[in-house]
mmCIF file of the N, C-alpha and C atoms, coordinates in Angstrom:
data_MODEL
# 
_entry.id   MODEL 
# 
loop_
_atom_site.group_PDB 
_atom_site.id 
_atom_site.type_symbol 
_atom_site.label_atom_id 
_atom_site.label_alt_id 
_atom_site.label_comp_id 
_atom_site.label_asym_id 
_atom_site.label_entity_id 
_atom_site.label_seq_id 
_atom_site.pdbx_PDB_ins_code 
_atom_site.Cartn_x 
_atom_site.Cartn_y 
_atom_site.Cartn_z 
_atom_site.occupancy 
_atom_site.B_iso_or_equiv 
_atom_site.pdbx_formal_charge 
_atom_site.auth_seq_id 
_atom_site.auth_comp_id 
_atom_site.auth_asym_id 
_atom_site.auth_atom_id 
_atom_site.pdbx_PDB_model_num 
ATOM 1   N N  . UNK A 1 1  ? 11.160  7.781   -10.321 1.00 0.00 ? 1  UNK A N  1 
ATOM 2   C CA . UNK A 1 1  ? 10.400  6.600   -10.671 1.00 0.00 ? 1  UNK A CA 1 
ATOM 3   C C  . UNK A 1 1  ? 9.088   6.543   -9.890  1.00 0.00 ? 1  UNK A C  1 
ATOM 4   N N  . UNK A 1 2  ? 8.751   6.771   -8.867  1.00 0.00 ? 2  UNK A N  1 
ATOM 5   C CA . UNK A 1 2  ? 7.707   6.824   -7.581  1.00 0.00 ? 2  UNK A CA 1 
ATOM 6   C C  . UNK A 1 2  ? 6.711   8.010   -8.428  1.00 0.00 ? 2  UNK A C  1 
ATOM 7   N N  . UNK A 1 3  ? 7.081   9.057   -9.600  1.00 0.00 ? 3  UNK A N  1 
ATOM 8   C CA . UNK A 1 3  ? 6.611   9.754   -10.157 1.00 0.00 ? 3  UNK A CA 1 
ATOM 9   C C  . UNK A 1 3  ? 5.410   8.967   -10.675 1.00 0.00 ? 3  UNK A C  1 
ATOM 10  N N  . UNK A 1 4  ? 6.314   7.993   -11.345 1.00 0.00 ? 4  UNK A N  1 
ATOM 11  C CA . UNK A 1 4  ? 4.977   7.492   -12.279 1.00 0.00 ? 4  UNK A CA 1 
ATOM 12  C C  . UNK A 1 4  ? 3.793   7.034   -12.335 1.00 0.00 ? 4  UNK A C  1 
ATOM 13  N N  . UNK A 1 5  ? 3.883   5.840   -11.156 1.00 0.00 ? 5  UNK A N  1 
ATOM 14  C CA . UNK A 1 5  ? 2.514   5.710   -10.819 1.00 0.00 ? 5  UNK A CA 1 
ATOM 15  C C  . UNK A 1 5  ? 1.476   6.813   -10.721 1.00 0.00 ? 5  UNK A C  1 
ATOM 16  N N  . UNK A 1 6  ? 2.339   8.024   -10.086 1.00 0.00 ? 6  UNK A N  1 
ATOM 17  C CA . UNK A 1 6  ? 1.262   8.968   -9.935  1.00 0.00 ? 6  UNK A CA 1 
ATOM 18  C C  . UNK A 1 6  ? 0.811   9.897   -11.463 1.00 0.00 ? 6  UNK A C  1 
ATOM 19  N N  . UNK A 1 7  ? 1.368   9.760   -11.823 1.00 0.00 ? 7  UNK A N  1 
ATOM 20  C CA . UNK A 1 7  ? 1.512   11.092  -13.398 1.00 0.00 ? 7  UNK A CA 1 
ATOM 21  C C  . UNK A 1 7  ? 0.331   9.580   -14.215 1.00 0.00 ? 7  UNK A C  1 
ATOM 22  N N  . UNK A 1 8  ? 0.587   8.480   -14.240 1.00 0.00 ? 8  UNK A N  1 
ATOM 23  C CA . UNK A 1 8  ? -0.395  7.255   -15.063 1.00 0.00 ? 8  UNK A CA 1 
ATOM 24  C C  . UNK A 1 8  ? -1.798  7.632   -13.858 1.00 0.00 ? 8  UNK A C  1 
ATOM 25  N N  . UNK A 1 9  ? -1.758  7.431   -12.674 1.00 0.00 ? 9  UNK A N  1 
ATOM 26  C CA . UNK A 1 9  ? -2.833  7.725   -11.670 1.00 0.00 ? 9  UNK A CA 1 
ATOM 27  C C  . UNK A 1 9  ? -3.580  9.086   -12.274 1.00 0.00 ? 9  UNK A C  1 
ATOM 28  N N  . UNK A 1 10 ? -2.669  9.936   -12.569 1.00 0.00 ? 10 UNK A N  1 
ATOM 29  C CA . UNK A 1 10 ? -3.696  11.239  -12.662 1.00 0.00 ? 10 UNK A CA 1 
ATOM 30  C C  . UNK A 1 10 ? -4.800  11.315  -13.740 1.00 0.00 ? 10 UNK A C  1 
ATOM 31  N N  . UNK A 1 11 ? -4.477  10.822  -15.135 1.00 0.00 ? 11 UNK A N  1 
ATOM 32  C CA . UNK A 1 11 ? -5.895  10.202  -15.540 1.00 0.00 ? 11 UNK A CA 1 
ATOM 33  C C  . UNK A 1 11 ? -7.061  9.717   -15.271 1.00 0.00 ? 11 UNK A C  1 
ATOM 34  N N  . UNK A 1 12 ? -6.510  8.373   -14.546 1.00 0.00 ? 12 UNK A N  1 
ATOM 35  C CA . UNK A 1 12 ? -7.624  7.864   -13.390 1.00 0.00 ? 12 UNK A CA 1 
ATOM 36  C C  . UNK A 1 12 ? -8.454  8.853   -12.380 1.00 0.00 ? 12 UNK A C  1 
ATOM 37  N N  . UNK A 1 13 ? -8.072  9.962   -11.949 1.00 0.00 ? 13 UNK A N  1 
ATOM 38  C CA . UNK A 1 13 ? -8.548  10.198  -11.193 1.00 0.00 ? 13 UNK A CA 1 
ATOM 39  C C  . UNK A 1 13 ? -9.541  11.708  -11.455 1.00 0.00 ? 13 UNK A C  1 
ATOM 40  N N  . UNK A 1 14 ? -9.214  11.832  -12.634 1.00 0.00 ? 14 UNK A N  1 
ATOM 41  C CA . UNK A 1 14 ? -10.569 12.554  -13.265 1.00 0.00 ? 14 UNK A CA 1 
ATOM 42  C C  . UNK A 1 14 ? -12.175 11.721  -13.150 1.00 0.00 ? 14 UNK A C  1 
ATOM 43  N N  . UNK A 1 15 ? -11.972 10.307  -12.307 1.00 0.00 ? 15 UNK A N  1 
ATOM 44  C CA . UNK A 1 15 ? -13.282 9.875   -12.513 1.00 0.00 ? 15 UNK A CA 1 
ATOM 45  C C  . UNK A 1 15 ? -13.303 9.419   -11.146 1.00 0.00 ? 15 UNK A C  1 
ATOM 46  N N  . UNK A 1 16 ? -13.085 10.258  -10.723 1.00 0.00 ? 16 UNK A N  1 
ATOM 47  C CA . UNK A 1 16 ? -13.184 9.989   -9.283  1.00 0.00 ? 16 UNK A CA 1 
ATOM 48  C C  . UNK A 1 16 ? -14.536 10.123  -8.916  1.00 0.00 ? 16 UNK A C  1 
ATOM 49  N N  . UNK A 1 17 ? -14.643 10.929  -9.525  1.00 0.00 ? 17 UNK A N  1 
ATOM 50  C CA . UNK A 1 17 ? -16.195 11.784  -9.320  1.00 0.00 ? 17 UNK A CA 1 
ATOM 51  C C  . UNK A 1 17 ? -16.445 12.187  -8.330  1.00 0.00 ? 17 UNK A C  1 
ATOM 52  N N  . UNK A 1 18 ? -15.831 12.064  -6.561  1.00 0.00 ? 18 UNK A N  1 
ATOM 53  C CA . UNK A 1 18 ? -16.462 12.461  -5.275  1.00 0.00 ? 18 UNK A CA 1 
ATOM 54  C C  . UNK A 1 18 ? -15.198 12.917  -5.232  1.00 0.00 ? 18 UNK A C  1 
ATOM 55  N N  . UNK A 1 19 ? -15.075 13.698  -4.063  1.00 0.00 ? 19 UNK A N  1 
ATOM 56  C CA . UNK A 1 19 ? -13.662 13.883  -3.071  1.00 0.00 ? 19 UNK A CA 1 
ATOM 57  C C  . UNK A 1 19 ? -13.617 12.642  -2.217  1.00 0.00 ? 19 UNK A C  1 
ATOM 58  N N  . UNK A 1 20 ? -14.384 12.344  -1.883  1.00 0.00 ? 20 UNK A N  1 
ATOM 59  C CA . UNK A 1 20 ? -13.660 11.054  -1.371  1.00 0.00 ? 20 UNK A CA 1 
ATOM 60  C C  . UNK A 1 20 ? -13.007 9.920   -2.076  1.00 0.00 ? 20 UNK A C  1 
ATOM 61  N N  . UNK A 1 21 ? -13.800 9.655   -3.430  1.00 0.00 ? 21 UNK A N  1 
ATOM 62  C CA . UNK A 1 21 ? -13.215 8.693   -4.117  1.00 0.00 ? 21 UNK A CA 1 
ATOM 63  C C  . UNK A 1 21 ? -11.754 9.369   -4.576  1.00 0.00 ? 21 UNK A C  1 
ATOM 64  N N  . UNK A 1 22 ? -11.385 10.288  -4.531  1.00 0.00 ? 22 UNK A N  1 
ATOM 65  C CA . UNK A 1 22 ? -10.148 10.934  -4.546  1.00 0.00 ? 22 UNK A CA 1 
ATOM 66  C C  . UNK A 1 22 ? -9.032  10.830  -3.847  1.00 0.00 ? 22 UNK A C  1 
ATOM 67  N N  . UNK A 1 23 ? -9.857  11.055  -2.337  1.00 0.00 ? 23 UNK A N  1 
ATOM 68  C CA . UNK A 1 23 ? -9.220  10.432  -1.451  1.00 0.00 ? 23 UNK A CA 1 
ATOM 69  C C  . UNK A 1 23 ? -8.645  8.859   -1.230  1.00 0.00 ? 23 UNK A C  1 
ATOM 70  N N  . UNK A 1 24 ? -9.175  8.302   -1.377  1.00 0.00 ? 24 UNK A N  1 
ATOM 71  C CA . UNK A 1 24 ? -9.678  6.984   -1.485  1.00 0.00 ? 24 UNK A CA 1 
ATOM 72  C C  . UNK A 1 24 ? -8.226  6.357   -2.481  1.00 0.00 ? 24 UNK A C  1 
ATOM 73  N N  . UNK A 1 25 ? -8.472  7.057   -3.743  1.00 0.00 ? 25 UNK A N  1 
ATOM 74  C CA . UNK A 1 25 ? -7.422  6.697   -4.681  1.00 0.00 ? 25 UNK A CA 1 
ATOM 75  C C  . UNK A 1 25 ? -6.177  6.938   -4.367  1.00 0.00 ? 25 UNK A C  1 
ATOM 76  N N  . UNK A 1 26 ? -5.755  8.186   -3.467  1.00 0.00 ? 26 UNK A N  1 
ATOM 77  C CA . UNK A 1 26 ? -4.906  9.108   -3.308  1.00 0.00 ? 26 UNK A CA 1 
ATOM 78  C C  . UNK A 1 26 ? -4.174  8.189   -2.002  1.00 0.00 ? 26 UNK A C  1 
ATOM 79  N N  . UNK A 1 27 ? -4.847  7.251   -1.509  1.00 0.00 ? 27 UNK A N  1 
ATOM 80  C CA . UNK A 1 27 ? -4.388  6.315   0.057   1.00 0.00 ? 27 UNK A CA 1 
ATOM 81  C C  . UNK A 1 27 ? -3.965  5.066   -0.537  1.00 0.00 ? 27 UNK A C  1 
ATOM 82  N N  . UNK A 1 28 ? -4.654  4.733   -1.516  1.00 0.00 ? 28 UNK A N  1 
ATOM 83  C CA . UNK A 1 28 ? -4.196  3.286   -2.338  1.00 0.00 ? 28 UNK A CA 1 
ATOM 84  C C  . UNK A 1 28 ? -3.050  3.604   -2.829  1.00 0.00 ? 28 UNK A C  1 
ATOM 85  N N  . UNK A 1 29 ? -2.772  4.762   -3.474  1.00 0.00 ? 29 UNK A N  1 
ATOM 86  C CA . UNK A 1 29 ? -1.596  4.958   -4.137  1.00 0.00 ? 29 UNK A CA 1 
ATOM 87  C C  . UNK A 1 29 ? -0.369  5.021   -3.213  1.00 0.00 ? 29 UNK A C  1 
ATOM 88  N N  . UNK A 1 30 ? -0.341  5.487   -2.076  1.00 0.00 ? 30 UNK A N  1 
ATOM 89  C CA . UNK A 1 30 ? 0.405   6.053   -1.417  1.00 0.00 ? 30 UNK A CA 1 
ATOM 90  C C  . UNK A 1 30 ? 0.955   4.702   -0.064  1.00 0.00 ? 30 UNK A C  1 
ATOM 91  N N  . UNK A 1 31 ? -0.523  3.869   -0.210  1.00 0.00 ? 31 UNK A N  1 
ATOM 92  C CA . UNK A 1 31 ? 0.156   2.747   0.551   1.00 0.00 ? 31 UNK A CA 1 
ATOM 93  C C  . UNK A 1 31 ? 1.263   1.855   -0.597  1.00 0.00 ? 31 UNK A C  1 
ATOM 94  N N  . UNK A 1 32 ? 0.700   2.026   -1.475  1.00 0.00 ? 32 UNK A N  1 
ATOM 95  C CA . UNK A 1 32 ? 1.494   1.198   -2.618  1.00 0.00 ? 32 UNK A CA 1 
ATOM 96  C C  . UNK A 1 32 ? 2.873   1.255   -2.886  1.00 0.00 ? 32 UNK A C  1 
ATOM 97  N N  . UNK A 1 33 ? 3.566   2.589   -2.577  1.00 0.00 ? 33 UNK A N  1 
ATOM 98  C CA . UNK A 1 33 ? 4.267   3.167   -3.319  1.00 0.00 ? 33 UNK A CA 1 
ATOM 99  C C  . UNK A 1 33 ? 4.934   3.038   -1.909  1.00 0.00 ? 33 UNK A C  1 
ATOM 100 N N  . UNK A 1 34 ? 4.383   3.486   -0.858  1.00 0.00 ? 34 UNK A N  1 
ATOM 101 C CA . UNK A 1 34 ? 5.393   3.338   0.545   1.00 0.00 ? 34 UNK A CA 1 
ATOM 102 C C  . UNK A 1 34 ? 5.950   1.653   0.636   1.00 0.00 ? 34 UNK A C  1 
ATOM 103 N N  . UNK A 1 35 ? 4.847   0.411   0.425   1.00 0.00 ? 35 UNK A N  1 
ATOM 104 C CA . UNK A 1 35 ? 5.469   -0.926  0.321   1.00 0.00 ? 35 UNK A CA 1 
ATOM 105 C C  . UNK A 1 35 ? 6.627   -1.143  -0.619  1.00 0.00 ? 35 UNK A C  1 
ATOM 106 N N  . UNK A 1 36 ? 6.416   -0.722  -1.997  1.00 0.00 ? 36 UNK A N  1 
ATOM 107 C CA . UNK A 1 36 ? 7.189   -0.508  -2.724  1.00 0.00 ? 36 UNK A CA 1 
ATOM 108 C C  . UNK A 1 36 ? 8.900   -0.078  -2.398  1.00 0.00 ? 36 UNK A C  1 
ATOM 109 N N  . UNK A 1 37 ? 8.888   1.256   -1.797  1.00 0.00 ? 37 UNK A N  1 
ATOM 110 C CA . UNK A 1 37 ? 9.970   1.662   -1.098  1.00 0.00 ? 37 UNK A CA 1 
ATOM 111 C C  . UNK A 1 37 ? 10.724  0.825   -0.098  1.00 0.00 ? 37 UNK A C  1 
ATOM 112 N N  . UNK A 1 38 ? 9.631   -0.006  0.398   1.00 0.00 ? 38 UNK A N  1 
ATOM 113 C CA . UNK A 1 38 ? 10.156  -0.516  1.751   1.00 0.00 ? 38 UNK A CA 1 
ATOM 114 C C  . UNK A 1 38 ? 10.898  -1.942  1.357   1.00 0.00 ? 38 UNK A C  1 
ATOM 115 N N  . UNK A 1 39 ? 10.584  -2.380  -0.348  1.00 0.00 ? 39 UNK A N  1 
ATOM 116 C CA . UNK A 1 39 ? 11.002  -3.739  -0.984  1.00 0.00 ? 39 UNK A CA 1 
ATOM 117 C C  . UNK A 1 39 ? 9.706   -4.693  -0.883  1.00 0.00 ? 39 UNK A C  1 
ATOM 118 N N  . UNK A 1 40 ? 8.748   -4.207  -0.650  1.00 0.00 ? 40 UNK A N  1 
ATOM 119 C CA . UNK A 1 40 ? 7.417   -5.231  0.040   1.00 0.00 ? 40 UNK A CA 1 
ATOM 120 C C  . UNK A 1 40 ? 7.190   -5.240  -1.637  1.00 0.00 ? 40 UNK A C  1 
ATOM 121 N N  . UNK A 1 41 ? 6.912   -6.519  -1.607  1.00 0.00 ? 41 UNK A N  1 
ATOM 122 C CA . UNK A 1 41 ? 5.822   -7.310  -2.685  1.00 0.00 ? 41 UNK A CA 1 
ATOM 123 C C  . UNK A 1 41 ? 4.220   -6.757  -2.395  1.00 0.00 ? 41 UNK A C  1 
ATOM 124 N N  . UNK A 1 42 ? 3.959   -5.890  -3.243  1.00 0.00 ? 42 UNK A N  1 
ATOM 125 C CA . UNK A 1 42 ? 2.435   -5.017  -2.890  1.00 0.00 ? 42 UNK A CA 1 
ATOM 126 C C  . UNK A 1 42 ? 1.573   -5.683  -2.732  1.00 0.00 ? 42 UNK A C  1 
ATOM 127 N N  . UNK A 1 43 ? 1.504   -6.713  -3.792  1.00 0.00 ? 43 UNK A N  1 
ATOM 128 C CA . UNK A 1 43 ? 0.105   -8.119  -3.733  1.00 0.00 ? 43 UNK A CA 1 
ATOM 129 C C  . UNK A 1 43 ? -0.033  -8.460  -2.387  1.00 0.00 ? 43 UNK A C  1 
ATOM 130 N N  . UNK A 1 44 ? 1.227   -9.182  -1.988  1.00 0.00 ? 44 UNK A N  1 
ATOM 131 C CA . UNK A 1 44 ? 1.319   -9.932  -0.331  1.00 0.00 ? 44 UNK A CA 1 
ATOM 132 C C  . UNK A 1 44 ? 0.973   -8.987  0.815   1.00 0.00 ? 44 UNK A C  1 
ATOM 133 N N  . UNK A 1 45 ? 1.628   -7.463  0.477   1.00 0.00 ? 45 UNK A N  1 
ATOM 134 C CA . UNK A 1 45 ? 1.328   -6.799  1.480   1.00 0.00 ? 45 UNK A CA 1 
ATOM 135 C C  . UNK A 1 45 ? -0.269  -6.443  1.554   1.00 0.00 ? 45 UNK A C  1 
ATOM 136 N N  . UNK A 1 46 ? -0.803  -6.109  0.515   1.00 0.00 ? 46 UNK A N  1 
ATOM 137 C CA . UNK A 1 46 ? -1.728  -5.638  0.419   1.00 0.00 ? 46 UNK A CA 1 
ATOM 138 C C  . UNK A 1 46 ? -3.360  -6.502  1.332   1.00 0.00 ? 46 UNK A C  1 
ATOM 139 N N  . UNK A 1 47 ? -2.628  -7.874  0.837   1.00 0.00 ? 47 UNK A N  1 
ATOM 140 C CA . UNK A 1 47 ? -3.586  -9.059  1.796   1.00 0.00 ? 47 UNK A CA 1 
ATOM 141 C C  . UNK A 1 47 ? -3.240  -9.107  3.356   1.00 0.00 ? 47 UNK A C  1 
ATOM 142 N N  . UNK A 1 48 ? -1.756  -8.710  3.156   1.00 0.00 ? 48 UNK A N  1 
ATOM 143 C CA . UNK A 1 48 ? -1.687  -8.764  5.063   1.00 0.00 ? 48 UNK A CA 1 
ATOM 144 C C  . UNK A 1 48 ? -2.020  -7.700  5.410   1.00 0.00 ? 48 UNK A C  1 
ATOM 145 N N  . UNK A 1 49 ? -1.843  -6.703  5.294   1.00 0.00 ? 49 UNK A N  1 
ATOM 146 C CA . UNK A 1 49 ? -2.484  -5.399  5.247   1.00 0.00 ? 49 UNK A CA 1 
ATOM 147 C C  . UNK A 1 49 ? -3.872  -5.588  5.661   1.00 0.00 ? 49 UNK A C  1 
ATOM 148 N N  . UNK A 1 50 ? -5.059  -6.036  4.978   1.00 0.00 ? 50 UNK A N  1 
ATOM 149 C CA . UNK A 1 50 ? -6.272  -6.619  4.677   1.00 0.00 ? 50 UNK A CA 1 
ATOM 150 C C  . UNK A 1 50 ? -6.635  -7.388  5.791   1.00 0.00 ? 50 UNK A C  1 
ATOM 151 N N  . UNK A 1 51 ? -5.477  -8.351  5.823   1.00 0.00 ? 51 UNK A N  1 
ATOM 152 C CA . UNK A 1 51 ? -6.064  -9.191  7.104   1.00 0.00 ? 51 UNK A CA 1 
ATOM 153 C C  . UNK A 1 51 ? -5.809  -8.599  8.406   1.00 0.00 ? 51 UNK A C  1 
ATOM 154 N N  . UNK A 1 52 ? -5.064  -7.882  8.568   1.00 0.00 ? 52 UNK A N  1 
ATOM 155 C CA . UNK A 1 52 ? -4.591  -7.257  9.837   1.00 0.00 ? 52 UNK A CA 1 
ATOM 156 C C  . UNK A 1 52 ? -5.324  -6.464  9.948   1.00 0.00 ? 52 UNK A C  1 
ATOM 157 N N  . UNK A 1 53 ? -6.061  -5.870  9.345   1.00 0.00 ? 53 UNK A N  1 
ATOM 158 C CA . UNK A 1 53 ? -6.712  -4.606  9.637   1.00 0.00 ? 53 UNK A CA 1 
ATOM 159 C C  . UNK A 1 53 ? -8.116  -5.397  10.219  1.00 0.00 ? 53 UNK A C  1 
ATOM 160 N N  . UNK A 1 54 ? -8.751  -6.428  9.470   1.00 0.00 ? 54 UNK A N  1 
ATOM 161 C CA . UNK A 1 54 ? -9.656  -7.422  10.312  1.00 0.00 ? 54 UNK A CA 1 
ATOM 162 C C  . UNK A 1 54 ? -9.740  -7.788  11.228  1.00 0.00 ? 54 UNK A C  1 
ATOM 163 N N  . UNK A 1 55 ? -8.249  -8.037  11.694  1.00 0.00 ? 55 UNK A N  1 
ATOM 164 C CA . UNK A 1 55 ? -8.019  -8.530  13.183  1.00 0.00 ? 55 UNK A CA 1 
ATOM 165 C C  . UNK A 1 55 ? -7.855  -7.337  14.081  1.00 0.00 ? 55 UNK A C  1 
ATOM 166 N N  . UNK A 1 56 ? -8.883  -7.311  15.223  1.00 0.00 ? 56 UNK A N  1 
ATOM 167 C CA . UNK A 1 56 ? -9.040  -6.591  16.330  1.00 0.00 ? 56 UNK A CA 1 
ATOM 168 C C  . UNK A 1 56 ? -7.998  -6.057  17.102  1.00 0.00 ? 56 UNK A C  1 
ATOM 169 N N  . UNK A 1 57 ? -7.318  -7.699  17.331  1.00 0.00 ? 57 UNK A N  1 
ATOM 170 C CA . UNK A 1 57 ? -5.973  -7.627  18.119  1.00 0.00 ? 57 UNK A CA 1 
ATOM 171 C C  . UNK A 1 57 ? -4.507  -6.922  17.649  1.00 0.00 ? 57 UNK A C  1 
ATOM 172 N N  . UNK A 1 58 ? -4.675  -6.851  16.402  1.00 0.00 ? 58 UNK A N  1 
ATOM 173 C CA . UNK A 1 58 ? -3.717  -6.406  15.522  1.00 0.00 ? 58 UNK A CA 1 
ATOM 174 C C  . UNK A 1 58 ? -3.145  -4.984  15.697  1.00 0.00 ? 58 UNK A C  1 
ATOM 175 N N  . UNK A 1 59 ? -2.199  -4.798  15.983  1.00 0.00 ? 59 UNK A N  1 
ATOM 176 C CA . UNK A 1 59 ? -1.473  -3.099  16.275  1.00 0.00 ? 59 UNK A CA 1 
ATOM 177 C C  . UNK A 1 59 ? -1.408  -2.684  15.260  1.00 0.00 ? 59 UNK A C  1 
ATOM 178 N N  . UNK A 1 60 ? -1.814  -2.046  14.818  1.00 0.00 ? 60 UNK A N  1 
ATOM 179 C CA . UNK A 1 60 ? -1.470  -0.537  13.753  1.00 0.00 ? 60 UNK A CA 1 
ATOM 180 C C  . UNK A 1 60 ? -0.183  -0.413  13.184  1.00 0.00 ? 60 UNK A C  1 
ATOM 181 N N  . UNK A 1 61 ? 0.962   -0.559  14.406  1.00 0.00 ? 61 UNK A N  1 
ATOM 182 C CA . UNK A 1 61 ? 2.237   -0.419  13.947  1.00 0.00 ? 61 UNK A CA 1 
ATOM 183 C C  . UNK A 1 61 ? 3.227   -1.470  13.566  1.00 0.00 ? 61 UNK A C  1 
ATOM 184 N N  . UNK A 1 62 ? 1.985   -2.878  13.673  1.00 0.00 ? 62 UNK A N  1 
ATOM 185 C CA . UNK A 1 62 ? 2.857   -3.999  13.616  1.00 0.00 ? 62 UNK A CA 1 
ATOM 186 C C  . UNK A 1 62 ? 2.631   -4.419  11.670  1.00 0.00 ? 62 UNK A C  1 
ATOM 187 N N  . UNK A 1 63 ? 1.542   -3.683  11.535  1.00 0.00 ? 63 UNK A N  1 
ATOM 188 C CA . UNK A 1 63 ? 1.181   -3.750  9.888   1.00 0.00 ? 63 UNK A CA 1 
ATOM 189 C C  . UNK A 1 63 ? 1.975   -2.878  8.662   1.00 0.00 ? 63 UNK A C  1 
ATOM 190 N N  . UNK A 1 64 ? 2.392   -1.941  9.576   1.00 0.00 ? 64 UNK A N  1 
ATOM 191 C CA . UNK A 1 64 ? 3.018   -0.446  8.317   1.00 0.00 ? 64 UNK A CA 1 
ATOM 192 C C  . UNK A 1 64 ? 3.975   -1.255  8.174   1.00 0.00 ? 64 UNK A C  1 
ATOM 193 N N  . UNK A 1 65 ? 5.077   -0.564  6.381   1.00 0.00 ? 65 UNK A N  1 
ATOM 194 C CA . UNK A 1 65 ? 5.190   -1.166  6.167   1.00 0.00 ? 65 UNK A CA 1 
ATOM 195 C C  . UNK A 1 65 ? 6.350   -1.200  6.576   1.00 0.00 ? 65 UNK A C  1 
ATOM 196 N N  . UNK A 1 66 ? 7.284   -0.389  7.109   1.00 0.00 ? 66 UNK A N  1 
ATOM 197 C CA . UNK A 1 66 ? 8.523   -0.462  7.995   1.00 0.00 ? 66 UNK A CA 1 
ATOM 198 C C  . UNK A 1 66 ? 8.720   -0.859  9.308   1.00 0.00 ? 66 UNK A C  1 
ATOM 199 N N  . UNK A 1 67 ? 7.687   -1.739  9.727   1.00 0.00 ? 67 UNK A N  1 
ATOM 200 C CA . UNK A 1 67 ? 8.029   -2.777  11.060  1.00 0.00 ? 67 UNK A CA 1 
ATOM 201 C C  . UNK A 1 67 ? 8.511   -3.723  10.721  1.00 0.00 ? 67 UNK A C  1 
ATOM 202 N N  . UNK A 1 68 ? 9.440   -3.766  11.876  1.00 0.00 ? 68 UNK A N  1 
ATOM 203 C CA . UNK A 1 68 ? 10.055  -5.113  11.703  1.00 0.00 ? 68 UNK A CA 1 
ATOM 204 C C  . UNK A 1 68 ? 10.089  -6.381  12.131  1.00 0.00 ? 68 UNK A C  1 
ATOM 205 N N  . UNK A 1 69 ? 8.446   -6.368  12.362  1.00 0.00 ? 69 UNK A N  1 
ATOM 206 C CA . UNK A 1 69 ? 7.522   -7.492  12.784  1.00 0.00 ? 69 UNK A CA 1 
ATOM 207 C C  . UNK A 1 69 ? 7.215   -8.008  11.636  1.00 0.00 ? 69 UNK A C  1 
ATOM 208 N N  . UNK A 1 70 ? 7.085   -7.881  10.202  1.00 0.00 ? 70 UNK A N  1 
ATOM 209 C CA . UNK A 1 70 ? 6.698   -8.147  9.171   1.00 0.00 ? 70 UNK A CA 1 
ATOM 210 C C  . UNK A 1 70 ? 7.576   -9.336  9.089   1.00 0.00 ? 70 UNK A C  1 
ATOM 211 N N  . UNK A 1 71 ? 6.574   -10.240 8.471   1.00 0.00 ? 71 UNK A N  1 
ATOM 212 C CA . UNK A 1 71 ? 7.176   -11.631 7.523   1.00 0.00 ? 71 UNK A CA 1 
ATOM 213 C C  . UNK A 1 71 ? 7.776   -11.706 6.649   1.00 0.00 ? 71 UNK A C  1 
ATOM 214 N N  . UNK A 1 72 ? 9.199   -12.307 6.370   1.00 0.00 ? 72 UNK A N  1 
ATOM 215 C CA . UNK A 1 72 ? 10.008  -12.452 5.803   1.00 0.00 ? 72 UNK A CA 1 
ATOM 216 C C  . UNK A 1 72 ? 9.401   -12.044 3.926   1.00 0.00 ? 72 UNK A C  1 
ATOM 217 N N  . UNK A 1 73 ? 8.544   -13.014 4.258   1.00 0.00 ? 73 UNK A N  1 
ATOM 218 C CA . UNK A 1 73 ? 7.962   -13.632 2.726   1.00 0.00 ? 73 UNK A CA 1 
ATOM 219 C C  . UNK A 1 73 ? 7.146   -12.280 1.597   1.00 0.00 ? 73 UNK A C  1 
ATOM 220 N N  . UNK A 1 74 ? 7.384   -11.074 2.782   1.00 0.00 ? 74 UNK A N  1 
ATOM 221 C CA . UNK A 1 74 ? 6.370   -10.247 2.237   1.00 0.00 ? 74 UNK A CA 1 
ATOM 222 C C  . UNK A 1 74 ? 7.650   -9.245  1.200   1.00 0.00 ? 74 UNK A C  1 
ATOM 223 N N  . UNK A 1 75 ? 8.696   -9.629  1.327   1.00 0.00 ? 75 UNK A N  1 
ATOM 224 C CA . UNK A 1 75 ? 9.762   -8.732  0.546   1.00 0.00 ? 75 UNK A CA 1 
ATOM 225 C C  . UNK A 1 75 ? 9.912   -9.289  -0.399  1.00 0.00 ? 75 UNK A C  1 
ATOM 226 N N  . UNK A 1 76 ? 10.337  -8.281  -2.098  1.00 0.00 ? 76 UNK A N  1 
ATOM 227 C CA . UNK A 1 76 ? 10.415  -8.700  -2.803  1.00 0.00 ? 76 UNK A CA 1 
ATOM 228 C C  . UNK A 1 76 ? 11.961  -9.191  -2.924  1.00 0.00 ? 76 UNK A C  1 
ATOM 229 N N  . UNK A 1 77 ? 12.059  -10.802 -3.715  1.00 0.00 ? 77 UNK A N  1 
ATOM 230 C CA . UNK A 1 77 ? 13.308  -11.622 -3.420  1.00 0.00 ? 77 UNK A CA 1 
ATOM 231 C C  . UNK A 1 77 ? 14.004  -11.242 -4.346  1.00 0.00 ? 77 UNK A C  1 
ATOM 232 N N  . UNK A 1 78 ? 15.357  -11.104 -4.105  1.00 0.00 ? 78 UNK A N  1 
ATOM 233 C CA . UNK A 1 78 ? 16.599  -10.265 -4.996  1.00 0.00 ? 78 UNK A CA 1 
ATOM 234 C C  . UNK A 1 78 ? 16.816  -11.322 -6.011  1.00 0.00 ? 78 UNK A C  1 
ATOM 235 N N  . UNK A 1 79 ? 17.712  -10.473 -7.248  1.00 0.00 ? 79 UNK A N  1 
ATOM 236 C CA . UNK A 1 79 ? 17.430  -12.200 -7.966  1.00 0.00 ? 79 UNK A CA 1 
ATOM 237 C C  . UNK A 1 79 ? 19.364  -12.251 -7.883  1.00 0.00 ? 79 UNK A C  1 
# 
């Protein structure tokens, strides 16, 4: 299943046009897909992610997505 995003991605990324924008695509995908794994709601993570990375004070390891410093609210809820 983790396939797919990437096999639908690989279209996309014929217009990458740089190696970096390659890169670039290739880190979005891969943070996505690791939240994903981890049960993280991507939207939520993606903003804390965002904001943490803003904040100075913020550890590196307190943001990935398998710490277990993370907020409750950021997992997706079982039904």
């Amino acid at each position: 299943r983790a396939i797919k995003t990437f096999v639908i991605g690989r279209k996309n990324w014929l217009f990458a046009n740089t190696g970096k924008g390659a890169q670039a695509s290739a880190t979005i995908y891969s943070i996505i897909e690791t939240a994903k794994s981890y049960g993280l709601s991507v939207e939520k993570y993606l903003v804390y992610l965002m904001n943490g990375l803003s904040n100075e004070t913020t550890s590196i390891e307190d943001i990935m997505p398998w710490s277990k410093s993370l907020p409750e609210d950021l997992k997706v809820q079982s039904k």
